[in-house]
Biopython code that builds the backbone (N, CA, C, O; Angstrom):
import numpy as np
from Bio.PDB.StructureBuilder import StructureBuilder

atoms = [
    (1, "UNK", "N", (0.819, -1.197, 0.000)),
    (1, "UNK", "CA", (0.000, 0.000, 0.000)),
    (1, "UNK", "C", (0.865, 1.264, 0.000)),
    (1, "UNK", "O", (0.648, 2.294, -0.638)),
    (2, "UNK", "N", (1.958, 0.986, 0.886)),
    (2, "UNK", "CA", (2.669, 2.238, 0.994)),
    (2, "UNK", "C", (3.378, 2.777, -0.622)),
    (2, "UNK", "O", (3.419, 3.806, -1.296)),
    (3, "UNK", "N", (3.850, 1.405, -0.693)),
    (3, "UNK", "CA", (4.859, 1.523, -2.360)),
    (3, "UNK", "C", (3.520, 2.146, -3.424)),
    (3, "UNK", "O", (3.680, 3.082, -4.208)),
    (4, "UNK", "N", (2.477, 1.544, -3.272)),
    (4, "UNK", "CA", (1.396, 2.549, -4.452)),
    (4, "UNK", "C", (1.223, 3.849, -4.083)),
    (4, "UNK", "O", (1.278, 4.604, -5.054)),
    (5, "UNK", "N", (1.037, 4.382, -3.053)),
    (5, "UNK", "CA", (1.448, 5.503, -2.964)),
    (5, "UNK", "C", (2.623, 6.593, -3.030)),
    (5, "UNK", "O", (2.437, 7.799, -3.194)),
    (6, "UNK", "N", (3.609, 6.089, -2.906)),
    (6, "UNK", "CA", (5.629, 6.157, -2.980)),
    (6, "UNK", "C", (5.318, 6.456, -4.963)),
    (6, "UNK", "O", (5.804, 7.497, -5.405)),
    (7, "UNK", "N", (4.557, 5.545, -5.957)),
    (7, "UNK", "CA", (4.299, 5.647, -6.962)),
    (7, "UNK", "C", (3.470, 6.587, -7.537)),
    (7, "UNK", "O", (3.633, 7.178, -8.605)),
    (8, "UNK", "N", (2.604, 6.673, -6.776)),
    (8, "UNK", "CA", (1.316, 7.919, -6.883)),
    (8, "UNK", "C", (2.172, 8.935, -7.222)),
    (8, "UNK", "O", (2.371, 9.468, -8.313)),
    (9, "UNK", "N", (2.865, 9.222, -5.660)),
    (9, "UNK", "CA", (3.800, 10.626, -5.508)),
    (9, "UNK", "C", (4.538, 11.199, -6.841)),
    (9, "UNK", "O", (4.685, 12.369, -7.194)),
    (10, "UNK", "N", (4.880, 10.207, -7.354)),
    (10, "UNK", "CA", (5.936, 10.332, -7.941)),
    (10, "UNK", "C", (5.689, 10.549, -9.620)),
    (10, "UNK", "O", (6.356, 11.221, -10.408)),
    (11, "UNK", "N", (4.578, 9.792, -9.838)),
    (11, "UNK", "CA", (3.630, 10.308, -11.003)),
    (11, "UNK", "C", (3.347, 11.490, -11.310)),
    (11, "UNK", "O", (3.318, 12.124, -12.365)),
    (12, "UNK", "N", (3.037, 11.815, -9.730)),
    (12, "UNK", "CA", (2.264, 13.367, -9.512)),
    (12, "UNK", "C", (3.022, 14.411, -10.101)),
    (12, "UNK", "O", (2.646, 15.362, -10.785)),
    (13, "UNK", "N", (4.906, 13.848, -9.465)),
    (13, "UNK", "CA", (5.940, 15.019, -9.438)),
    (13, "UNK", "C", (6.509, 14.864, -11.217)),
    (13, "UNK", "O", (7.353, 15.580, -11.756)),
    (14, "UNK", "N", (5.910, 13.962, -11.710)),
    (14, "UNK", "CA", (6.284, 14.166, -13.103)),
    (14, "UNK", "C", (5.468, 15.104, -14.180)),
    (14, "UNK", "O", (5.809, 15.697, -15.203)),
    (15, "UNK", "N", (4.292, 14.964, -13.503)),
    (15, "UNK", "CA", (3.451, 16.341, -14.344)),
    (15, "UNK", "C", (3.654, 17.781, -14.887)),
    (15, "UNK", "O", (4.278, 18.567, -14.173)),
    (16, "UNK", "N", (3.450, 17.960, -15.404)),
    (16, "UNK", "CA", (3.738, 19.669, -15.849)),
    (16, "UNK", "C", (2.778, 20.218, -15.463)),
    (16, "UNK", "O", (1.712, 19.732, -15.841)),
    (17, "UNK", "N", (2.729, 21.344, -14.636)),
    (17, "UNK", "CA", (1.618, 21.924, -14.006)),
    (17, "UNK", "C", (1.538, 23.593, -14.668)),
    (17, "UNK", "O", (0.971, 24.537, -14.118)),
    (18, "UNK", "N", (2.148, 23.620, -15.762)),
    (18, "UNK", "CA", (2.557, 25.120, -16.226)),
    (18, "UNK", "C", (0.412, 25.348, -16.813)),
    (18, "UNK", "O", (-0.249, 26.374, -16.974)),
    (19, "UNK", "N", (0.064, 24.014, -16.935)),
    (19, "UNK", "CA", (-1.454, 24.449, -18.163)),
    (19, "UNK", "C", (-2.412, 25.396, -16.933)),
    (19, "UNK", "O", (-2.903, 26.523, -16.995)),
    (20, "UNK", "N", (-2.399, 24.184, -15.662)),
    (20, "UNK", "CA", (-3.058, 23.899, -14.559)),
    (20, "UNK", "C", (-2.959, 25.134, -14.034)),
    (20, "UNK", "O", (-4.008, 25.548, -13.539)),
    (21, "UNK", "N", (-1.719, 26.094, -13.968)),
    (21, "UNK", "CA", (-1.153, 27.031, -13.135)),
    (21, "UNK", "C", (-2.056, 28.324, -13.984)),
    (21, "UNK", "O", (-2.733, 29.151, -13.373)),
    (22, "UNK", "N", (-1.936, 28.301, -15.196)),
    (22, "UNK", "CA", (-2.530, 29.383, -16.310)),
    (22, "UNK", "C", (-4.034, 29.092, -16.223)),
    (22, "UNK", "O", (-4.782, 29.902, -16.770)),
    (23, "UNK", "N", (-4.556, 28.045, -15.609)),
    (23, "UNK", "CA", (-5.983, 27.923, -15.987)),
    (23, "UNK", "C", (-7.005, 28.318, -14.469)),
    (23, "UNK", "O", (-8.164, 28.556, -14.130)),
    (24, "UNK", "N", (-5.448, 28.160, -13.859)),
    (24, "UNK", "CA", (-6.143, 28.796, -12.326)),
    (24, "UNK", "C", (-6.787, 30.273, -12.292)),
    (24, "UNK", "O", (-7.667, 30.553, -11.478)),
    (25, "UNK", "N", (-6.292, 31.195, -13.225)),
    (25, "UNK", "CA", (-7.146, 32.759, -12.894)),
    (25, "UNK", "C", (-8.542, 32.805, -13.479)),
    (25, "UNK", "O", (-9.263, 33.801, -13.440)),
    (26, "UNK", "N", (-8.949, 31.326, -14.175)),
    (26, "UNK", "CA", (-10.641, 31.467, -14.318)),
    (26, "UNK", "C", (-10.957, 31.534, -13.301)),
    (26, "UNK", "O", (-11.448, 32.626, -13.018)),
    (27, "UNK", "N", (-10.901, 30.623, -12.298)),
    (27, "UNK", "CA", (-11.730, 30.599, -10.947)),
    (27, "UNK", "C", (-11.219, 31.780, -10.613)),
    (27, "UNK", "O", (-11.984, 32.702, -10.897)),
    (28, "UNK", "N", (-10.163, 32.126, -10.091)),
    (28, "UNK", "CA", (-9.920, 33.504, -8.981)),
    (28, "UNK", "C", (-10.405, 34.454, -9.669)),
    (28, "UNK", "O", (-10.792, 35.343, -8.910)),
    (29, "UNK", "N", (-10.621, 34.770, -11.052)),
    (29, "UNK", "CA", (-11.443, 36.082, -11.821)),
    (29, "UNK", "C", (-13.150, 35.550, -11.330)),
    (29, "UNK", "O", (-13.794, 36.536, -10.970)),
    (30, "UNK", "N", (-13.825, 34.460, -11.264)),
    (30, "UNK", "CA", (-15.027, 34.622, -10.909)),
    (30, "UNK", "C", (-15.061, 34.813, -9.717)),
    (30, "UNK", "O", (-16.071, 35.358, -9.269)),
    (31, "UNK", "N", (-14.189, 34.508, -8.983)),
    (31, "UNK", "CA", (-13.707, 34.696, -7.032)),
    (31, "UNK", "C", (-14.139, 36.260, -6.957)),
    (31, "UNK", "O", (-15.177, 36.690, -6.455)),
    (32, "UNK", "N", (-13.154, 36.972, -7.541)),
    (32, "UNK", "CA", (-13.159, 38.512, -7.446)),
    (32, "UNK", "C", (-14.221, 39.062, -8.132)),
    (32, "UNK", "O", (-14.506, 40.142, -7.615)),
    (33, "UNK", "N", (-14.955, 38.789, -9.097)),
    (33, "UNK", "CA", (-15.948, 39.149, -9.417)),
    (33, "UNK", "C", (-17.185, 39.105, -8.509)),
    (33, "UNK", "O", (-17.940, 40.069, -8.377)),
    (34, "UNK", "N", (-17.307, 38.205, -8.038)),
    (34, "UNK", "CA", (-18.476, 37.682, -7.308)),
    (34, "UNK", "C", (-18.197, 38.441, -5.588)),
    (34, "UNK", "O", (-19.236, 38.608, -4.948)),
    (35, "UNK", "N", (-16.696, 38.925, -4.803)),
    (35, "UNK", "CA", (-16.250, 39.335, -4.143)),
    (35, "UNK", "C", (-16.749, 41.038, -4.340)),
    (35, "UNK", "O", (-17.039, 41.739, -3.370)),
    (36, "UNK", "N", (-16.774, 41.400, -5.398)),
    (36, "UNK", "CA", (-17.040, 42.831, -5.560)),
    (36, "UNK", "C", (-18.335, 43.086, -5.534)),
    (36, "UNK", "O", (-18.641, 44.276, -5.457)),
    (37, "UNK", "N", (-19.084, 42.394, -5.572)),
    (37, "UNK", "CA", (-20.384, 42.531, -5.779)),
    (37, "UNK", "C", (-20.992, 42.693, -4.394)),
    (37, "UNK", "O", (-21.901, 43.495, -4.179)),
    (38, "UNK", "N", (-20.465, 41.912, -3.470)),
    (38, "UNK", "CA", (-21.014, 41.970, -1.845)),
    (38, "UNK", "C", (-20.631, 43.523, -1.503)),
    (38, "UNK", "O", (-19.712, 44.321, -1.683)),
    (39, "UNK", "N", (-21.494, 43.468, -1.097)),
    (39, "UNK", "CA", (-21.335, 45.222, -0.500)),
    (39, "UNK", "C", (-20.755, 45.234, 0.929)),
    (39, "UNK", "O", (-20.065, 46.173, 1.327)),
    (40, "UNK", "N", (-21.059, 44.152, 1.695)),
    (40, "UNK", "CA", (-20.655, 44.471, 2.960)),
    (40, "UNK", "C", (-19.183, 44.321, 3.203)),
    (40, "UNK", "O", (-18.693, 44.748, 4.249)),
    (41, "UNK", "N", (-18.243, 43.561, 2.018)),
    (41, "UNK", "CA", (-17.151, 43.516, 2.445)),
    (41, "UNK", "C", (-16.687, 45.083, 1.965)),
    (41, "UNK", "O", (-17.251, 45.779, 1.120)),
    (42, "UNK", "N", (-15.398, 45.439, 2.827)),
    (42, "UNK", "CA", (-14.836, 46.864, 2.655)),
    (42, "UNK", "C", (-13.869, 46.334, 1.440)),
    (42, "UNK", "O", (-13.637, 45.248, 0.910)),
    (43, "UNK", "N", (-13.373, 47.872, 1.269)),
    (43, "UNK", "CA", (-12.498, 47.719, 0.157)),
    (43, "UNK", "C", (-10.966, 47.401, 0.301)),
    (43, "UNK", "O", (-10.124, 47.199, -0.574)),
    (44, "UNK", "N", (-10.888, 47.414, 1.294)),
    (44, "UNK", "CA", (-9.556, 46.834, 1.994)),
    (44, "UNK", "C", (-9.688, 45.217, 1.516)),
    (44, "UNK", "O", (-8.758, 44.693, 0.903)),
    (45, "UNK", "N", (-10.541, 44.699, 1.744)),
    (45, "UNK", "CA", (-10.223, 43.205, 1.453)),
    (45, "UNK", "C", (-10.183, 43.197, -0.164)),
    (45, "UNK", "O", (-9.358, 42.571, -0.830)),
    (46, "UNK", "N", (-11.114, 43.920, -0.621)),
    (46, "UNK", "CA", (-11.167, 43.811, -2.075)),
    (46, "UNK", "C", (-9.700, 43.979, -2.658)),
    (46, "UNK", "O", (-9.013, 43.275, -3.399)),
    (47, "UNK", "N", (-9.515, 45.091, -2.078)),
    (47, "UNK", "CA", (-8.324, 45.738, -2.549)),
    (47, "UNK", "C", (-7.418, 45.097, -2.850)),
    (47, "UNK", "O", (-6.975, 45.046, -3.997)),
    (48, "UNK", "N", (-6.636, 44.036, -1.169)),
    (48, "UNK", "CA", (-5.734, 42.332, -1.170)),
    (48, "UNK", "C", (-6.491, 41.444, -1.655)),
    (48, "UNK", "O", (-6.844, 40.862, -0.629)),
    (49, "UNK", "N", (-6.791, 41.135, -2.163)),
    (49, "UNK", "CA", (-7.207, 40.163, -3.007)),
    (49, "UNK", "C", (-6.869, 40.365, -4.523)),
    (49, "UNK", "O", (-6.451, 39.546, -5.341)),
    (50, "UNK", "N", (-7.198, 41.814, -4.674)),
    (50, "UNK", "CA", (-6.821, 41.721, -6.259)),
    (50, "UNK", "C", (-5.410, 42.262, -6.276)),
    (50, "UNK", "O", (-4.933, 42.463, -7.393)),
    (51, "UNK", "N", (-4.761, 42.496, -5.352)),
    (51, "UNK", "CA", (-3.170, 42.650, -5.358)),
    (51, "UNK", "C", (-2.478, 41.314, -5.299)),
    (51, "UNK", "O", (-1.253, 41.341, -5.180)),
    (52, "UNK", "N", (-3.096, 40.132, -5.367)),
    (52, "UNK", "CA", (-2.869, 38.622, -5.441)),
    (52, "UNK", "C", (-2.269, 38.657, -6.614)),
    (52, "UNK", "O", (-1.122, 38.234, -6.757)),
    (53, "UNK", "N", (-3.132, 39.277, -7.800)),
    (53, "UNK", "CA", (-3.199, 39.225, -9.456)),
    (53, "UNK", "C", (-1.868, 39.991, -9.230)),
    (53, "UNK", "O", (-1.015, 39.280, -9.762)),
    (54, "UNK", "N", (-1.416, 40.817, -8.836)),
    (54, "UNK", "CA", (-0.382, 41.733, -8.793)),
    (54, "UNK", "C", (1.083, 40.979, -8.812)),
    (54, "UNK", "O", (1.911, 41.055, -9.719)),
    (55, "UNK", "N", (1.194, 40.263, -7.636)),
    (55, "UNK", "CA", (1.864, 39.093, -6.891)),
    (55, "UNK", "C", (2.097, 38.214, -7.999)),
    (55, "UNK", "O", (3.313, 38.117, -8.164)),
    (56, "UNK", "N", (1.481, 37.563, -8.791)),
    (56, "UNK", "CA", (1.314, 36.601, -9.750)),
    (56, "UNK", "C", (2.029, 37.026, -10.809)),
    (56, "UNK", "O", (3.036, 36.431, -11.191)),
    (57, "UNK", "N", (1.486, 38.275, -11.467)),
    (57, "UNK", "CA", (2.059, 39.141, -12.641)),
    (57, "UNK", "C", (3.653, 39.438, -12.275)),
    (57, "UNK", "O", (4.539, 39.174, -13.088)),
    (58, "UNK", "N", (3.982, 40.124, -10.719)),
    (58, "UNK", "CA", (5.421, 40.228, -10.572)),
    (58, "UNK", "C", (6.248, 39.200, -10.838)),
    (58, "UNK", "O", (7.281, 39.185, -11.508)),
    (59, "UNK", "N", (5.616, 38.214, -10.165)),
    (59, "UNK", "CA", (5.859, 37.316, -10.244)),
    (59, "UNK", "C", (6.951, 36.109, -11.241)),
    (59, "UNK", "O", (7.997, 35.466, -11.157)),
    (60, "UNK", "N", (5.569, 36.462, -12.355)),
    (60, "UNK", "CA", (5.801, 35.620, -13.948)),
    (60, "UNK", "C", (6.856, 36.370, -14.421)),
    (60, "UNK", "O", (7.848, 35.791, -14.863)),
    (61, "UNK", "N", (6.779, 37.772, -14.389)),
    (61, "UNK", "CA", (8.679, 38.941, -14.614)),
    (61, "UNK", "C", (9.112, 38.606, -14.148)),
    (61, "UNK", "O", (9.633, 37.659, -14.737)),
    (62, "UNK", "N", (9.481, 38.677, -13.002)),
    (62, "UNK", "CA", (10.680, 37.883, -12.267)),
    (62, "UNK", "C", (11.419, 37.277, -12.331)),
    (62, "UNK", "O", (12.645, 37.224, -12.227)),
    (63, "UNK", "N", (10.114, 36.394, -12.649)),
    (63, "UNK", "CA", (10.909, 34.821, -13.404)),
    (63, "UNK", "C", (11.639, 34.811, -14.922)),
    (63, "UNK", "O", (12.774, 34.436, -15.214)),
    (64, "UNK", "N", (10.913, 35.184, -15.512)),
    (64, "UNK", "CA", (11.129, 35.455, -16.609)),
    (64, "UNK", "C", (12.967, 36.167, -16.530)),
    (64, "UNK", "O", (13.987, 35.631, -16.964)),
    (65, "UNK", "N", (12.842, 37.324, -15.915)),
    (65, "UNK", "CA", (14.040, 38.074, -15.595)),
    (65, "UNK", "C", (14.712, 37.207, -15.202)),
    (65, "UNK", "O", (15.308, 36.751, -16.177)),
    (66, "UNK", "N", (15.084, 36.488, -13.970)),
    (66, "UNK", "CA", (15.947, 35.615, -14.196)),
    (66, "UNK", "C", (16.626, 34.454, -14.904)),
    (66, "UNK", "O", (17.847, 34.300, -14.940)),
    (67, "UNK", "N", (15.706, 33.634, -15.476)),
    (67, "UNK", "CA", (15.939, 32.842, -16.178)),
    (67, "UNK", "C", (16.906, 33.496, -17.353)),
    (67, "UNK", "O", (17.963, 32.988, -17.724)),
    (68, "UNK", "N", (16.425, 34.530, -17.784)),
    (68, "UNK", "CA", (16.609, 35.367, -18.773)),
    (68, "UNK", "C", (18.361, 35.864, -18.720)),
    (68, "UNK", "O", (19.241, 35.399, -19.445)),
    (69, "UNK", "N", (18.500, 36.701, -17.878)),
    (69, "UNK", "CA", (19.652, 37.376, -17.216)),
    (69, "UNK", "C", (20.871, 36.143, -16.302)),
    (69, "UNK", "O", (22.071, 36.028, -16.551)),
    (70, "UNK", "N", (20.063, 35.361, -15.237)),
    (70, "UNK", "CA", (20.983, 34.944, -14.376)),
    (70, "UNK", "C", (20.956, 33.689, -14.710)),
    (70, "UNK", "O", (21.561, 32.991, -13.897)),
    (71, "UNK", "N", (20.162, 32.707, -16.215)),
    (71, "UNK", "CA", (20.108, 31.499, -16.113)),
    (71, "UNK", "C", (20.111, 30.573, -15.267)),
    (71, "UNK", "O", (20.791, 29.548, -15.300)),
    (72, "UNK", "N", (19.277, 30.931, -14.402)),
    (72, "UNK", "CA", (18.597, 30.290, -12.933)),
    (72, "UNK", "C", (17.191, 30.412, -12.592)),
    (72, "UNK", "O", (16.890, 31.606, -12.564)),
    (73, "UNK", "N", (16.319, 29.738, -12.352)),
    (73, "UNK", "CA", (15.386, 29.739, -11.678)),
    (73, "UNK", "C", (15.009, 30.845, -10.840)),
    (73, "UNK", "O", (16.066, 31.418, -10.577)),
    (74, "UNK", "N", (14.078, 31.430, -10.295)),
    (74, "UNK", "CA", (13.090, 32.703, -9.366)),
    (74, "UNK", "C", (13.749, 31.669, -7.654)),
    (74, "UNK", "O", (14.263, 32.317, -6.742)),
    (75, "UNK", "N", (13.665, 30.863, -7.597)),
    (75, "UNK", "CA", (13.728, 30.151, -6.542)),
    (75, "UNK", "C", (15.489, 30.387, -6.604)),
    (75, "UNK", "O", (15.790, 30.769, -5.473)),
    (76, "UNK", "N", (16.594, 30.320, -7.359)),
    (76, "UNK", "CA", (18.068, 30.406, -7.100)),
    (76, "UNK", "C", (18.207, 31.769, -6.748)),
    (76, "UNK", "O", (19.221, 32.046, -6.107)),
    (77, "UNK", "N", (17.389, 32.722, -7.032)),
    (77, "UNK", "CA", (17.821, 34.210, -6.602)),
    (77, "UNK", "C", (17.645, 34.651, -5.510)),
    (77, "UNK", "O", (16.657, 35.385, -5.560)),
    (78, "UNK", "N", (18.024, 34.619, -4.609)),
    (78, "UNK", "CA", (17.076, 34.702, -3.088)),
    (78, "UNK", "C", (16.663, 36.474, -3.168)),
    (78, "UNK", "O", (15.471, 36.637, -2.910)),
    (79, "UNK", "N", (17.462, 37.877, -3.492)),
    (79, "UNK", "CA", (16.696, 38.641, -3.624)),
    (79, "UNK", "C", (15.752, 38.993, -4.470)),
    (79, "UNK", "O", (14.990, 39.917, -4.187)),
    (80, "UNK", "N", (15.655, 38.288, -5.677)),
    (80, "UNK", "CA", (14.568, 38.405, -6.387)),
    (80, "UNK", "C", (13.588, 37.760, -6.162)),
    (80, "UNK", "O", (12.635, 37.928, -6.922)),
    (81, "UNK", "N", (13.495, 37.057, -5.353)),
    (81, "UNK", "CA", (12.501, 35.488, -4.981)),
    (81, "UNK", "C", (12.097, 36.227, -3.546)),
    (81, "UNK", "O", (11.184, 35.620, -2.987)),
    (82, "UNK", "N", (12.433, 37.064, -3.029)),
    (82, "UNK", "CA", (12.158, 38.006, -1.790)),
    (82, "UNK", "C", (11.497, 38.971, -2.048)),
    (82, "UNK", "O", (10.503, 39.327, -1.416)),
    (83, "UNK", "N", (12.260, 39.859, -3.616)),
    (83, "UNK", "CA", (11.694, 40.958, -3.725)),
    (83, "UNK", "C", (9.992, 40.611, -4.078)),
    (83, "UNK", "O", (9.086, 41.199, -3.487)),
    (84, "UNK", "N", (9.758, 39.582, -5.114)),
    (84, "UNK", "CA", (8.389, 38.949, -5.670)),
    (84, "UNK", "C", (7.761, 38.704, -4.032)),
    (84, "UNK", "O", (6.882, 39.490, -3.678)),
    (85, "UNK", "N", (8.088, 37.918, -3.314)),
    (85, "UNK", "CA", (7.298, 37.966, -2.561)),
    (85, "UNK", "C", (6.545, 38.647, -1.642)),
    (85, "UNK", "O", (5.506, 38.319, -1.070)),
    (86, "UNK", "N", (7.535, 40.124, -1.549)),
    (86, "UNK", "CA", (6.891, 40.883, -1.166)),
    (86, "UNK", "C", (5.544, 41.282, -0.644)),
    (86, "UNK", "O", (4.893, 41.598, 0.352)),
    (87, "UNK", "N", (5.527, 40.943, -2.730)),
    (87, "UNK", "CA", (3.831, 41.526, -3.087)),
    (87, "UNK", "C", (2.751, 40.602, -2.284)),
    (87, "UNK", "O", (1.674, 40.879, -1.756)),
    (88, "UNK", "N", (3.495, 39.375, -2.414)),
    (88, "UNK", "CA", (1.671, 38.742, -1.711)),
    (88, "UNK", "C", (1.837, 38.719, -0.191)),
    (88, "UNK", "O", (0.889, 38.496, 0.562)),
    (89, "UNK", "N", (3.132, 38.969, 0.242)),
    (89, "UNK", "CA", (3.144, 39.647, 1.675)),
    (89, "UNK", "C", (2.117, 41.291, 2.211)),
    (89, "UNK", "O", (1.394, 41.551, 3.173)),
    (90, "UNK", "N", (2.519, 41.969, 1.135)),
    (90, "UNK", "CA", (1.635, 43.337, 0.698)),
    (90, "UNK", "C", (0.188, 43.286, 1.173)),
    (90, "UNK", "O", (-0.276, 43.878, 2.148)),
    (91, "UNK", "N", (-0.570, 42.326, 0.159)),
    (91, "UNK", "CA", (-1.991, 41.659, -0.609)),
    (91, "UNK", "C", (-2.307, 40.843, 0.713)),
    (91, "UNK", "O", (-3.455, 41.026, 1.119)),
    (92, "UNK", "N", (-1.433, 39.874, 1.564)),
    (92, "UNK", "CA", (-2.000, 39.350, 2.704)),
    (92, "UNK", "C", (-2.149, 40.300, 3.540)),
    (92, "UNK", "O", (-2.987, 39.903, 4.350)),
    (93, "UNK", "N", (-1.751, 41.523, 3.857)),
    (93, "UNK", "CA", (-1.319, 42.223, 5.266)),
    (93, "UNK", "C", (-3.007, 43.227, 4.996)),
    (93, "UNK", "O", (-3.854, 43.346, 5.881)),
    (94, "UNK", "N", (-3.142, 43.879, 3.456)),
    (94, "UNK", "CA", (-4.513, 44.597, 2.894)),
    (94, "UNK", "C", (-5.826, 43.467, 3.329)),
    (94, "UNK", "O", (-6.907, 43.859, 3.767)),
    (95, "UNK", "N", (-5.482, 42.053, 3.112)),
    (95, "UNK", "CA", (-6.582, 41.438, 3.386)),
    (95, "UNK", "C", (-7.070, 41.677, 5.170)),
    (95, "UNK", "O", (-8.151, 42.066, 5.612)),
    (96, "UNK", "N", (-5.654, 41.224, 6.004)),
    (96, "UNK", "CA", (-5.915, 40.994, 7.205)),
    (96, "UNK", "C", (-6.338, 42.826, 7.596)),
    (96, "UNK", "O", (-7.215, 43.077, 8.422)),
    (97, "UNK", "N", (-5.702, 43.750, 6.993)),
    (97, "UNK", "CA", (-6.189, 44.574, 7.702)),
    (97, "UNK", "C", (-7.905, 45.123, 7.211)),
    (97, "UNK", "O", (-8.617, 46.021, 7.659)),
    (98, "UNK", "N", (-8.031, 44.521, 6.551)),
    (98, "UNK", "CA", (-9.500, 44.873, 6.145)),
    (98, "UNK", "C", (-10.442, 43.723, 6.919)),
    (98, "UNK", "O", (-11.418, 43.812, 7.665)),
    (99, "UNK", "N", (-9.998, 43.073, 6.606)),
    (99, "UNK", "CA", (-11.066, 42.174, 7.992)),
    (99, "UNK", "C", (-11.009, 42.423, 9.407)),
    (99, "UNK", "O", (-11.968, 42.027, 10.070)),
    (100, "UNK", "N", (-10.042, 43.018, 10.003)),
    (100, "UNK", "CA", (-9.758, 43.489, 11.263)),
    (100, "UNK", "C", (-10.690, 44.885, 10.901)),
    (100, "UNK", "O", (-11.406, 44.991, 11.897)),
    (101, "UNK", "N", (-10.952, 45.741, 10.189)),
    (101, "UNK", "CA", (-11.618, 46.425, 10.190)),
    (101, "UNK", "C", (-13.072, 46.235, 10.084)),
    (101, "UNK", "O", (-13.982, 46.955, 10.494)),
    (102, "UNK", "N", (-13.106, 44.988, 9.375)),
    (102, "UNK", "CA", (-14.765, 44.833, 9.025)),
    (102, "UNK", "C", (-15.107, 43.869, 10.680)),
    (102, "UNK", "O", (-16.281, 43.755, 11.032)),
    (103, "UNK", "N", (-14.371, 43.467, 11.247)),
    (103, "UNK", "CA", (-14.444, 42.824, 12.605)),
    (103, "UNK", "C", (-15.020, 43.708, 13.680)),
    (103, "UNK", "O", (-15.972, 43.511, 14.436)),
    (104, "UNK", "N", (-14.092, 44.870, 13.542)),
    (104, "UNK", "CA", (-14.465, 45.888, 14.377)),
    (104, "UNK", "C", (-15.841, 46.897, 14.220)),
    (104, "UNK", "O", (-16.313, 47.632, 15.087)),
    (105, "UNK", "N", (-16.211, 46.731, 13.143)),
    (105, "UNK", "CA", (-17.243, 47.555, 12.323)),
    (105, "UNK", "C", (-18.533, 46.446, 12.860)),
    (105, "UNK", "O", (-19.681, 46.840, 13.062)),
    (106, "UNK", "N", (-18.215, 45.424, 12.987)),
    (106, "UNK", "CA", (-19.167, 44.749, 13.674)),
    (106, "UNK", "C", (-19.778, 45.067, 15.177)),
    (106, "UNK", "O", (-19.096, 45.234, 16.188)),
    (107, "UNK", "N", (-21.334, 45.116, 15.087)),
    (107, "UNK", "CA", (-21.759, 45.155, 16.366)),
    (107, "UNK", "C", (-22.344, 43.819, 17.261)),
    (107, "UNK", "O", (-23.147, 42.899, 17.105)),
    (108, "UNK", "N", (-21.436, 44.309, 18.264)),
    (108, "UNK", "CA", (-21.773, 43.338, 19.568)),
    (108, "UNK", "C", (-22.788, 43.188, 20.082)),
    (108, "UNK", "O", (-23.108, 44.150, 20.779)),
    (109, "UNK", "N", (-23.731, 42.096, 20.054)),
    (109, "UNK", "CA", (-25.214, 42.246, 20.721)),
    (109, "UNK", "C", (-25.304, 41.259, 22.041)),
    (109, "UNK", "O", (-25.756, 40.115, 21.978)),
    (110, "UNK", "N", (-24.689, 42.017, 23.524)),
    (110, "UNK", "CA", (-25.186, 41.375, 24.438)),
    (110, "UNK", "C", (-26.206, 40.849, 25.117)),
    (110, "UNK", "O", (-26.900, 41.746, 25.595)),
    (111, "UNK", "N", (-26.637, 39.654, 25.393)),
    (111, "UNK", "CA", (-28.188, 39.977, 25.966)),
    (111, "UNK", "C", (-27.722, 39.612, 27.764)),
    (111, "UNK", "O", (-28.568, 39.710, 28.653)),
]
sb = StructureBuilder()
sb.init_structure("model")
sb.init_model(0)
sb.init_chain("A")
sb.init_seg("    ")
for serial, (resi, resn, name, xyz) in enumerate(atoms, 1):
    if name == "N":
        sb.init_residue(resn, " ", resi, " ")
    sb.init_atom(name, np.array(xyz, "f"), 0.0, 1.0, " ", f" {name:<3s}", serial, name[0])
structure = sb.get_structure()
């Protein structure tokens, strides 16, 4: 049982996930679409969320840039692989602070 799985794994890690990776912003474009439409969330969350797309886009440059320039991988550059991450460091911090706001915007009903 274990070895079919040891095989699974390993199937898995042979895949090319470049289609899978490009086909992911259908869903997150109906995510954010359907996200904008609620009124009650603030625009702070809206805001990190679509700085995700931001993150992604730096991202794909990045990479690109290195491969390009340093014939290495986004992952061999540690400041460029820092600087990219930044952004979804950015995009997480807009999310959390907009829900900490919409938290607080909430009323407390003791009985």
């Amino acid at each position: 049982m274990i070895d079919l799985f040891f095989k699974f794994i390993e199937k898995l890690s042979s895949i090319d996930n470049t289609l899978l990776f490009a086909a992911s912003i259908i869903p997150y474009a109906i995510f954010l679409f359907y996200l904008f439409k609620i009124k009650s969330i603030n625009v702070f969350v809206k805001t990190g969320f679509s700085l995700t797309v931001l993150f992604v886009f730096i991202t794909i440059l990045v990479s690109i840039f290195t491969l390009n320039i340093y014939d290495k991988t986004l992952v061999e550059v540690d400041s460029l692989h820092g600087f990219a991450e930044s952004f979804l460091t950015l995009s997480d911090f807009v999310i959390l602070f907009g829900f900490i706001k919409l938290l607080n915007s909430l009323e407390v009903n003791n009985s």
